[in-house]
N, C-alpha and C positions, 0 to 999 in steps of 0.2 A: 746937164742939170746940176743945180748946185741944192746945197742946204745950209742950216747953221747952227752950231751946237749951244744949247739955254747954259744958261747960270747953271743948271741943274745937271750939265752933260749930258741931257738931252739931243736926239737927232730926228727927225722926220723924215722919214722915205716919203719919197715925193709919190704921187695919188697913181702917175702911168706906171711906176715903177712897180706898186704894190699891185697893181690890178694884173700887170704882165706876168709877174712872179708868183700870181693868186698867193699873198700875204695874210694872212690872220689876225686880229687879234691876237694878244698874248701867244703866239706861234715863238720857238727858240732859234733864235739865231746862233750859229757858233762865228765870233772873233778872231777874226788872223792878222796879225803885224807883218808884212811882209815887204823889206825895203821901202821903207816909211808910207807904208799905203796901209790900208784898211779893209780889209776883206771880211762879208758878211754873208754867211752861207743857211742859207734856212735848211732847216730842220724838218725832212719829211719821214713821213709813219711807215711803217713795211709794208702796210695794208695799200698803200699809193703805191709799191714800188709792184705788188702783185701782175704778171702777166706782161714784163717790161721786155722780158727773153723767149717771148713764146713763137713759137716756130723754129727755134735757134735750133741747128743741127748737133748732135751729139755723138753721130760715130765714128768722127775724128779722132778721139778722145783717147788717151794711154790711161790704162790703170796706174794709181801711182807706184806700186812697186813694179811696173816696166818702162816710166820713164828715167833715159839718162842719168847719171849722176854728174 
């Protein structure tokens, strides 16, 4: 998929792009330059992240003052 930047520095995320990504409105994207490319990482709320680790086992787990140094 390509795009193209307006007089304005403008860019459009193309429509399947936005819909896959479920994209916003006025939603923040964060900027990364990274060996001349352009990385665009949206911005989700903690309220979204709720319930991402659930079932996730915990008694593996070292207190920290009994793990290694």
């Amino acid at each position: 998929m390509q795009t193209t930047i307006s007089s304005k520095y403008q860019v459009v995320i193309p429509k399947p792009v936005r819909e896959r990504l479920h994209l916003k409105p006025k939603q923040k994207l964060t900027v990364i330059e990274k060996d001349g490319m352009l990385i665009l990482i949206p911005h989700t709320s903690l309220d979204s992240l709720r319930g991402i680790a659930k079932g996730v086992g915990t008694e593996d787990y070292r207190e920290k003052k009994d793990r290694p140094r």
